[in-house]
C-alpha positions in Angstrom: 35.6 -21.5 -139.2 35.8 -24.4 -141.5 34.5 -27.7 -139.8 36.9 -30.1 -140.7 40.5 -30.5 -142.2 41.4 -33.3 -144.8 45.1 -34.0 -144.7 45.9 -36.3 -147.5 50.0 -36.7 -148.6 51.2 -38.2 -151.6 54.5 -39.0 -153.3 54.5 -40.1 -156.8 51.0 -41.4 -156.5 49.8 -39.0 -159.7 48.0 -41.8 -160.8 45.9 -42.2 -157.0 45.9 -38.9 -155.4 43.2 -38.0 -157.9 40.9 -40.5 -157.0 41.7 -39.3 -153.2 40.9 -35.8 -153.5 37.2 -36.3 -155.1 36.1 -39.0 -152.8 36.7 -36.2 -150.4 34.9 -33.3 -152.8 31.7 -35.9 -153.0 31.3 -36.3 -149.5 27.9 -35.4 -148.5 29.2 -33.0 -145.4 30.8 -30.0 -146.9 31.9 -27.8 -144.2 35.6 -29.0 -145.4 39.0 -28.1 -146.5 41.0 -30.1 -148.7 44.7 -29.9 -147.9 47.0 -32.2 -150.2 50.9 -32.5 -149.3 52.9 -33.1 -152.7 56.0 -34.7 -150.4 58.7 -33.9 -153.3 57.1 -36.2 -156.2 58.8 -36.3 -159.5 55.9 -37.3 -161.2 52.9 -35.5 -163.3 51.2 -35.2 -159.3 51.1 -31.6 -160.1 49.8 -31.7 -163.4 47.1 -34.3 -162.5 45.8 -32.2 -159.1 46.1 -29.0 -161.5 42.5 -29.0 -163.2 41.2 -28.9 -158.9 42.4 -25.5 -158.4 40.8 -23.5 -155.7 39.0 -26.8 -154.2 41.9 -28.1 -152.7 44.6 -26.5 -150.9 48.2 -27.5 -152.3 51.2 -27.9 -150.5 54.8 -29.1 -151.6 57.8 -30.2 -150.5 61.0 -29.7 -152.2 62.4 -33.1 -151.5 60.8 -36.4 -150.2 60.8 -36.1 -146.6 58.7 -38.6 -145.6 54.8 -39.1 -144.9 54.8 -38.2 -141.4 56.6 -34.8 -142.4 54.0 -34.8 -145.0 50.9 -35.0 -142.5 52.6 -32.5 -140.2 52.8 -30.0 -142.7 49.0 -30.4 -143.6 48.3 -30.5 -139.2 50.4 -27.1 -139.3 48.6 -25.5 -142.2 45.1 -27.2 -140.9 42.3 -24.4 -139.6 39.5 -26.8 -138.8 38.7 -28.0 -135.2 38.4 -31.1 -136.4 41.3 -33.3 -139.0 40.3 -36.3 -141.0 43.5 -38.2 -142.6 43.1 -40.0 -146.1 46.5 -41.6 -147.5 46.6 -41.2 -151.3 45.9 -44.6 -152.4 42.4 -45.2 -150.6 39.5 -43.0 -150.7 36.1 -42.8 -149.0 32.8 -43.4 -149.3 30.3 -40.1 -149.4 29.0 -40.5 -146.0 32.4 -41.0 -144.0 33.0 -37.2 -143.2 29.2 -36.9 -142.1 29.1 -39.7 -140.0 32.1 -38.7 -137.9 31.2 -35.3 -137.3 27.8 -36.4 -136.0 29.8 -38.5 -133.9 31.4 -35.4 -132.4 28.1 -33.8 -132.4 26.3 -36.6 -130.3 29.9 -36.9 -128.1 31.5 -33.8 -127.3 33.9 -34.9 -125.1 35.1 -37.7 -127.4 38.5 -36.7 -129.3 39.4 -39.4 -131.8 36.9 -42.3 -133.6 37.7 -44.2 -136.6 35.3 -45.8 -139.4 35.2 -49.8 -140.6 37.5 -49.9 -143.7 36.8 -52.0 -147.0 40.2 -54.2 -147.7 41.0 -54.5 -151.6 43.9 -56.8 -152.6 44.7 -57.1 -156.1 41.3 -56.2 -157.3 38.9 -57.8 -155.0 37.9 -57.8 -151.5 39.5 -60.0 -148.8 38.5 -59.8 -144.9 41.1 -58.9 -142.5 42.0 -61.4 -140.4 41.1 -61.7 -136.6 44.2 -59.9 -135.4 43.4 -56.6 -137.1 39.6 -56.1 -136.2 39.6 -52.6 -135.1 38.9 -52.8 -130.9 36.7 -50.0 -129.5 37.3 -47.8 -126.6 40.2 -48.1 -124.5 42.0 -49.9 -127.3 45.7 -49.4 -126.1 46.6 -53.2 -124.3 45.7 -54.7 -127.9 47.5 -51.9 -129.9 50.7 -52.8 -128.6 50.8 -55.6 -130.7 50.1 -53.9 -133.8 48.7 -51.2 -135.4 45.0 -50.9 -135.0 44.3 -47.3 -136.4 43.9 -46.7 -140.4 45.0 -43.1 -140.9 42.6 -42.8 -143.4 39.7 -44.1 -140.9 40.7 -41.9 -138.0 39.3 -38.3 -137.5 41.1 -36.5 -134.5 40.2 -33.1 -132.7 42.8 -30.5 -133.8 43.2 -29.7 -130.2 44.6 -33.5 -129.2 47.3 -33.0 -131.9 48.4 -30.3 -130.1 48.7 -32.3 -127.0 50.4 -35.4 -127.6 52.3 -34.1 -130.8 52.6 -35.0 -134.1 53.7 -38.1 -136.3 57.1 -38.7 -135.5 59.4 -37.7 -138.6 62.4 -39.8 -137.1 60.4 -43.1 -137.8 60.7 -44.0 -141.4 57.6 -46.3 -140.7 55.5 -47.4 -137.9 55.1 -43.7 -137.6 51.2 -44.2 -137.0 51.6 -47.0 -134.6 53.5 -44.6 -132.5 50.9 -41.9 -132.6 48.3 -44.2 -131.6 50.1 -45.5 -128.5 50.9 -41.8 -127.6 46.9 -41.6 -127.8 45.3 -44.8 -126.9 47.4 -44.9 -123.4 45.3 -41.4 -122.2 42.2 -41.3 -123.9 40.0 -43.9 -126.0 39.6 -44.3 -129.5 36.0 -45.1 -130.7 34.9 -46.8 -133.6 32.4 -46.3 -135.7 30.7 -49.7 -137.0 30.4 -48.5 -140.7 32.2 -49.4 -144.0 33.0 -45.9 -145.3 36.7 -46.4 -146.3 37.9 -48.0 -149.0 41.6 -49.2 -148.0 44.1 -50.6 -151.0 47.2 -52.9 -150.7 49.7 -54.5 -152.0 51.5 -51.2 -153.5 54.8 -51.8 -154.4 55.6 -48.5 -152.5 54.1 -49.4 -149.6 56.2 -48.6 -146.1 55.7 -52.3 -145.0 57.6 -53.4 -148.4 60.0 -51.1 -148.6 61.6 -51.8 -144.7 62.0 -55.3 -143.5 61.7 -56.1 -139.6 59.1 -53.7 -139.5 59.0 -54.2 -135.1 61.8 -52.5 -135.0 60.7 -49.5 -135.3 57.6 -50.7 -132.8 60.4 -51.3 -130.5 61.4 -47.7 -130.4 58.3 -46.4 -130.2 57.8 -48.1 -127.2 60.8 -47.2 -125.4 59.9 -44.0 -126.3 56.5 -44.3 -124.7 58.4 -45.6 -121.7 60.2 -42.3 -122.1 57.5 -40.0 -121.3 56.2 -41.0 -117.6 52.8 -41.3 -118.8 52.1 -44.8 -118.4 50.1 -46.7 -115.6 51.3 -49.2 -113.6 49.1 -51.3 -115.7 50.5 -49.8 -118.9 54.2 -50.2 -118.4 53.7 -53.7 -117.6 52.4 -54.5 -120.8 54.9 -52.3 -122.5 57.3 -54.2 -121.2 56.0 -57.4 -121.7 54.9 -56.8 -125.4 58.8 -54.8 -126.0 60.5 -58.2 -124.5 58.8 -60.3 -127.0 59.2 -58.1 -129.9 62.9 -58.0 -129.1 63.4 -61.6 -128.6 62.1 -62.1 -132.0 63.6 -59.3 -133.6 67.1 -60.2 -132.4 66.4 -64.0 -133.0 66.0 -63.1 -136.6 68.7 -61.2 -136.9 71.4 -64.0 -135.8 69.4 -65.9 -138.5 70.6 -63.0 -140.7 74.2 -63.3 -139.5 73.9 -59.8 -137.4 75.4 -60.7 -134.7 75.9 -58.0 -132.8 72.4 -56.4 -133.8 71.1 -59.7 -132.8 72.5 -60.0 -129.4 71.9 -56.3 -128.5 67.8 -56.7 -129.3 68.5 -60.3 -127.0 69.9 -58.5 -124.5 67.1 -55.6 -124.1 64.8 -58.0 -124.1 65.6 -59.9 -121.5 66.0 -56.3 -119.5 62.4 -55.6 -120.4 61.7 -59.7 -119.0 63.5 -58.2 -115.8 61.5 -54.8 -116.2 64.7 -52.6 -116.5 64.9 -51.9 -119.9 67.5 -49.2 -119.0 70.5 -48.7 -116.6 70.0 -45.5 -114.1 70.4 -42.3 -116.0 70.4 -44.7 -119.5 68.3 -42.7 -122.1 66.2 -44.7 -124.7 67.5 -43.0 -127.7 70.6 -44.1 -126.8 69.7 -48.1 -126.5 68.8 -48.4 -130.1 70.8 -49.1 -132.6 71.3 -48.6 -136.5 68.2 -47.8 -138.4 68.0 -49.8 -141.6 69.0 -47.7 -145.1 65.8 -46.5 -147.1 
């Protein structure tokens, strides 16, 4: 049975993907599949992966359907015990695959750690700032601010995904944020203190530029995690703390915006999340949010 999965999507990202698939191929552990999702591109992605043939696995989507409908179709399709994520525009370093799966190795009971990542901004490397140095262990209080998991950092047991589920293909972003919480609030998250992913930005097809009021969709994945039951006392305390702030400035910028009604709707949850009844009786969560923006 192969050892480990590689899940990489990619839409339009001909130019990228490439460079993806044979930091993969060069990594220095090679008990490994490769499987690429084309998610609908109407680029030369196909022509460019081509000359790879029978080292990667291909898969395609008729029609862009999202990345996280792009991952699940590789998780589906996986047959490794083990999946390793790489998004199409970074790539890895040769050691990354053989340093997590001695990780495994040395911690059997462990079922998710994630590498350091390289930051590249318009050709040259920046530092991340405080706020997004990757936490260690039970990392989920601090993850509800943000997101503090790289999909192309993280490698996951197969079996977990089949636990808590897969990306959610209702969010058109904040998608891994979600998955993360739905993780980090039962089992830790390691990190692995070495540099071995090489992360780019600034994409004009980045998720974070294409949506604006990018908490929104943080805000439903938290009442979703609310949802589920499977919070601690502990937990849903700082769910709700974390969802009445986000609210409060969600909604405060949207009155700034002149949506009104949006605006006073996020106000108005918030301060039931303040009050730690972010619901009436019987009041599902799905139903408490609101429009989703146009892609």
């Amino acid at each position: 049975m192969t050892k480990v999965s590689v899940i990489i999507p990619t839409y339009n990202r001909s130019h990228m993907v490439t460079r993806a698939a044979s930091s993969v191929l060069f990594q220095t552990f090679k008990d490994f599949e490769v499987i690429v999702v084309d998610d609908g591109s109407t680029d030369d992605t196909l022509a460019r992966l081509a000359p790879f043939g029978r080292h990667i696995v291909l898969l395609r989507h008729a029609t862009n359907l999202g990345v996280s409908a792009a991952r699940n179709t590789g998780v589906r399709a996986a047959r490794a015990s083990l999946i390793a994520f790489l998004d199409s525009d970074d790539y890895w370093l040769p050691g990354k695959l053989a340093a997590q799966v001695e990780f495994f190795k040395q911690r059997p009971n462990a079922v998710a750690c994630q590498t350091e990542e390289i930051w590249i901004r318009r050709g040259r490397r920046v530092n991340p700032r405080n706020k997004h140095l990757k936490p260690s262990g039970d990392i989920f209080l601090p993850s509800l601010k943000l997101c503090l998991v790289s999909p192309s950092a993280v490698m996951v047991k197969a079996s977990l995904l089949h636990d808590i589920g897969l990306f959610d293909e209702a969010l058109p972003a904040c998608e891994d944020y979600d998955l993360w919480l739905r993780i980090s609030c039962q089992y830790p998250i390691e990190r692995l203190d070495k540099y071995l992913v090489v992360k780019e930005g600034g994409h004009a097809d980045q998720l974070s530029l294409r949506y604006s009021g990018m908490d929104r969709f943080r805000i439903k994945a938290m009442l979703k995690l609310l949802e589920t039951g499977r919070l601690t006392d502990r937990q849903e305390e700082a769910t709700l703390k974390e969802l009445s702030f986000k609210c409060r400035i969600y909604g405060e910028g949207c009155l700034r915006r002149d949506k009104i009604k949006e605006g006073n709707n996020y106000l108005a949850l918030s301060e039931k999340a303040k009050k730690k009844t972010f619901r009436d009786p019987g009041e599902k969560a799905e139903s408490i949010l609101l429009e989703e923006p146009a892609r």
